[in-house]
N, C-alpha and C positions, 0 to 999 in steps of 0.2 A: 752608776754614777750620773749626777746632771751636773749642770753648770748653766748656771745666768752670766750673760757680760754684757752689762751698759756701755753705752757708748751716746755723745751728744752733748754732754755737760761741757760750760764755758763761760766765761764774761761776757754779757751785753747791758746793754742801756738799758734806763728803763723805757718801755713800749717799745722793745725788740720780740724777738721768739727765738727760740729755739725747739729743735726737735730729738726727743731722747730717742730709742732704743733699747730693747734687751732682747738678745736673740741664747736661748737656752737649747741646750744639746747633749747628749749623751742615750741614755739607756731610756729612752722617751716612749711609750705606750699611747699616752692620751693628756692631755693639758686640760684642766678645767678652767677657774677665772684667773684671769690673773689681774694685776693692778701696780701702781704706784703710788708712795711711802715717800712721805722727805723729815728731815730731822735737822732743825736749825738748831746751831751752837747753843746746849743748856738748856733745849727744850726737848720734849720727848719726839716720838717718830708716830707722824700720822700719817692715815691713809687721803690720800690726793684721789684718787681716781680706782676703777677698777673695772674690769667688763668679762663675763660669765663667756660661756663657750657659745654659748648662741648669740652673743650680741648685746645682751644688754649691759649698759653702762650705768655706771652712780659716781656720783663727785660729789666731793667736800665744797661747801657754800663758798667758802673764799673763790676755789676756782672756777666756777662755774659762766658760763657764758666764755672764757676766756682761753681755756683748755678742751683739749680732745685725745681720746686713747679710742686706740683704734689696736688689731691685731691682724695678722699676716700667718695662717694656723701653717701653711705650705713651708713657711719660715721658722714656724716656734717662735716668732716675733711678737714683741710687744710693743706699740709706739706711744709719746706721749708730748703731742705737738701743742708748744707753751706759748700762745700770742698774750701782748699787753700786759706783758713782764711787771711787776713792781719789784721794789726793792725788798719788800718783805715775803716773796716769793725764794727768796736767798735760803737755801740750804745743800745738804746734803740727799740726792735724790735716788731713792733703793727701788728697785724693781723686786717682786713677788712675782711667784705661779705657782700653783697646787697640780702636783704632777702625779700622773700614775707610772711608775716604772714597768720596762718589762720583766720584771721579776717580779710582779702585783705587789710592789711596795709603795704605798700611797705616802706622799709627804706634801710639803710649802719647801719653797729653798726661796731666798735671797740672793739678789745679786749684790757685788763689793761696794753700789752706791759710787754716784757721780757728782762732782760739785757743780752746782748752779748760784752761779753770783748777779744778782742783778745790782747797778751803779744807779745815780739820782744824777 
Protein backbone atom coordinates (compact mmCIF):
# COMPACT_ATOMS: atom_id res chain seq x y z
CA UNK A 1 0.00 0.00 0.00
CA UNK A 2 1.26 3.72 -0.63
CA UNK A 3 -0.33 6.82 0.40
CA UNK A 4 0.36 10.52 -0.72
CA UNK A 5 -0.70 13.37 1.87
CA UNK A 6 -0.57 16.98 0.96
CA UNK A 7 -0.36 19.39 3.12
CA UNK A 8 0.14 23.51 2.60
CA UNK A 9 -2.93 24.56 0.84
CA UNK A 10 -4.66 27.91 2.00
CA UNK A 11 -5.83 31.57 1.30
CA UNK A 12 -3.47 34.30 0.46
CA UNK A 13 -3.28 37.47 -1.35
CA UNK A 14 -2.36 37.81 -4.36
CA UNK A 15 1.78 38.20 -4.45
CA UNK A 16 1.82 35.86 -1.40
CA UNK A 17 3.37 32.18 -1.44
CA UNK A 18 2.77 29.42 -0.17
CA UNK A 19 4.54 26.06 0.09
CA UNK A 20 2.89 22.63 -0.55
CA UNK A 21 4.05 19.31 0.44
CA UNK A 22 3.28 15.66 -0.13
CA UNK A 23 5.26 13.16 1.78
CA UNK A 24 4.23 9.41 0.54
CA UNK A 25 4.60 6.30 2.66
CA UNK A 26 4.03 2.85 2.86
CA UNK A 27 5.25 -0.42 0.93
CA UNK A 28 7.98 2.10 -0.99
CA UNK A 29 10.94 0.42 -3.06
CA UNK A 30 11.97 3.29 -5.20
CA UNK A 31 10.15 6.81 -6.26
CA UNK A 32 10.76 7.83 -9.83
CA UNK A 33 9.37 11.56 -11.02
CA UNK A 34 7.16 12.86 -9.28
CA UNK A 35 5.09 16.26 -9.90
CA UNK A 36 2.32 18.65 -9.40
CA UNK A 37 -1.40 18.73 -10.96
CA UNK A 38 -3.90 21.40 -10.04
CA UNK A 39 -7.59 21.51 -11.45
CA UNK A 40 -9.73 24.76 -11.19
CA UNK A 41 -13.56 24.38 -10.80
CA UNK A 42 -14.79 23.10 -14.59
CA UNK A 43 -11.51 22.83 -15.95
CA UNK A 44 -9.57 19.82 -16.45
CA UNK A 45 -6.35 18.81 -14.09
CA UNK A 46 -3.02 19.88 -15.46
CA UNK A 47 0.41 19.26 -14.81
CA UNK A 48 2.15 22.32 -12.91
CA UNK A 49 5.55 21.16 -12.31
CA UNK A 50 7.26 17.79 -12.09
CA UNK A 51 11.08 16.66 -11.32
CA UNK A 52 12.55 12.97 -12.27
CA UNK A 53 14.65 11.13 -9.68
CA UNK A 54 17.83 12.71 -10.67
CA UNK A 55 16.71 16.30 -10.48
CA UNK A 56 15.38 17.45 -13.34
CA UNK A 57 12.60 19.70 -13.46
CA UNK A 58 9.77 20.79 -16.20
CA UNK A 59 7.02 23.37 -15.62
CA UNK A 60 3.96 24.54 -17.27
CA UNK A 61 4.69 28.18 -18.97
CA UNK A 62 2.04 29.92 -16.72
CA UNK A 63 4.38 28.90 -13.79
CA UNK A 64 7.45 29.34 -14.68
CA UNK A 65 10.05 31.80 -13.19
CA UNK A 66 7.46 31.95 -10.17
CA UNK A 67 7.41 28.24 -8.79
CA UNK A 68 9.92 25.60 -7.59
CA UNK A 69 9.50 21.72 -6.84
CA UNK A 70 12.06 20.51 -5.26
CA UNK A 71 12.17 16.79 -3.38
CA UNK A 72 13.61 15.44 -0.08
CA UNK A 73 14.10 11.47 -1.49
CA UNK A 74 15.24 10.72 2.61
CA UNK A 75 11.50 11.93 3.11
CA UNK A 76 9.49 10.51 0.06
CA UNK A 77 8.87 14.31 0.00
CA UNK A 78 7.69 16.32 -2.67
CA UNK A 79 7.66 20.22 -2.43
CA UNK A 80 6.06 22.87 -4.37
CA UNK A 81 7.08 26.39 -3.09
CA UNK A 82 4.42 28.98 -4.91
CA UNK A 83 5.74 32.81 -4.94
CA UNK A 84 3.76 35.68 -6.80
CA UNK A 85 0.53 34.04 -6.40
CA UNK A 86 -2.16 35.25 -8.91
CA UNK A 87 -5.54 34.82 -8.67
CA UNK A 88 -5.74 32.39 -11.42
CA UNK A 89 -3.35 30.25 -9.84
CA UNK A 90 -6.67 29.21 -7.79
CA UNK A 91 -7.40 25.53 -7.78
CA UNK A 92 -7.31 22.43 -6.49
CA UNK A 93 -3.67 21.19 -6.09
CA UNK A 94 -2.87 16.98 -6.41
CA UNK A 95 0.39 15.80 -5.78
CA UNK A 96 1.77 12.57 -8.23
CA UNK A 97 4.69 9.92 -7.94
CA UNK A 98 5.34 6.86 -9.81
CA UNK A 99 6.32 4.40 -7.24
CA UNK A 100 7.84 0.96 -7.24
CA UNK A 101 6.41 -1.13 -4.43
CA UNK A 102 8.32 -3.71 -2.60
CA UNK A 103 6.28 -6.20 -3.94
CA UNK A 104 7.75 -5.05 -7.68
CA UNK A 105 4.41 -3.57 -8.41
CA UNK A 106 4.95 -0.35 -10.40
CA UNK A 107 2.12 2.29 -10.35
CA UNK A 108 1.30 6.50 -10.25
CA UNK A 109 -0.89 7.23 -7.07
CA UNK A 110 -2.40 10.61 -6.23
CA UNK A 111 -2.62 12.48 -3.37
CA UNK A 112 -6.60 13.64 -1.97
CA UNK A 113 -5.44 17.38 -3.57
CA UNK A 114 -5.19 20.61 -1.55
CA UNK A 115 -7.08 23.79 -1.93
CA UNK A 116 -5.08 26.89 -3.12
CA UNK A 117 -7.06 30.10 -3.20
CA UNK A 118 -5.57 33.01 -4.23
CA UNK A 119 -7.68 36.71 -3.45
CA UNK A 120 -7.12 40.10 -5.71
Amino acid sequence: QVRLVESGGGLVQAGGSLRLSCAASGSIYSIGTMGWYRQAPGLQRDLVASITSGGSTMYADSVKGRFTISRDDAKNTVYLQMNGLKPEDTAVYYCNAAVMARTSVYGTYWGQGTQVTVSS
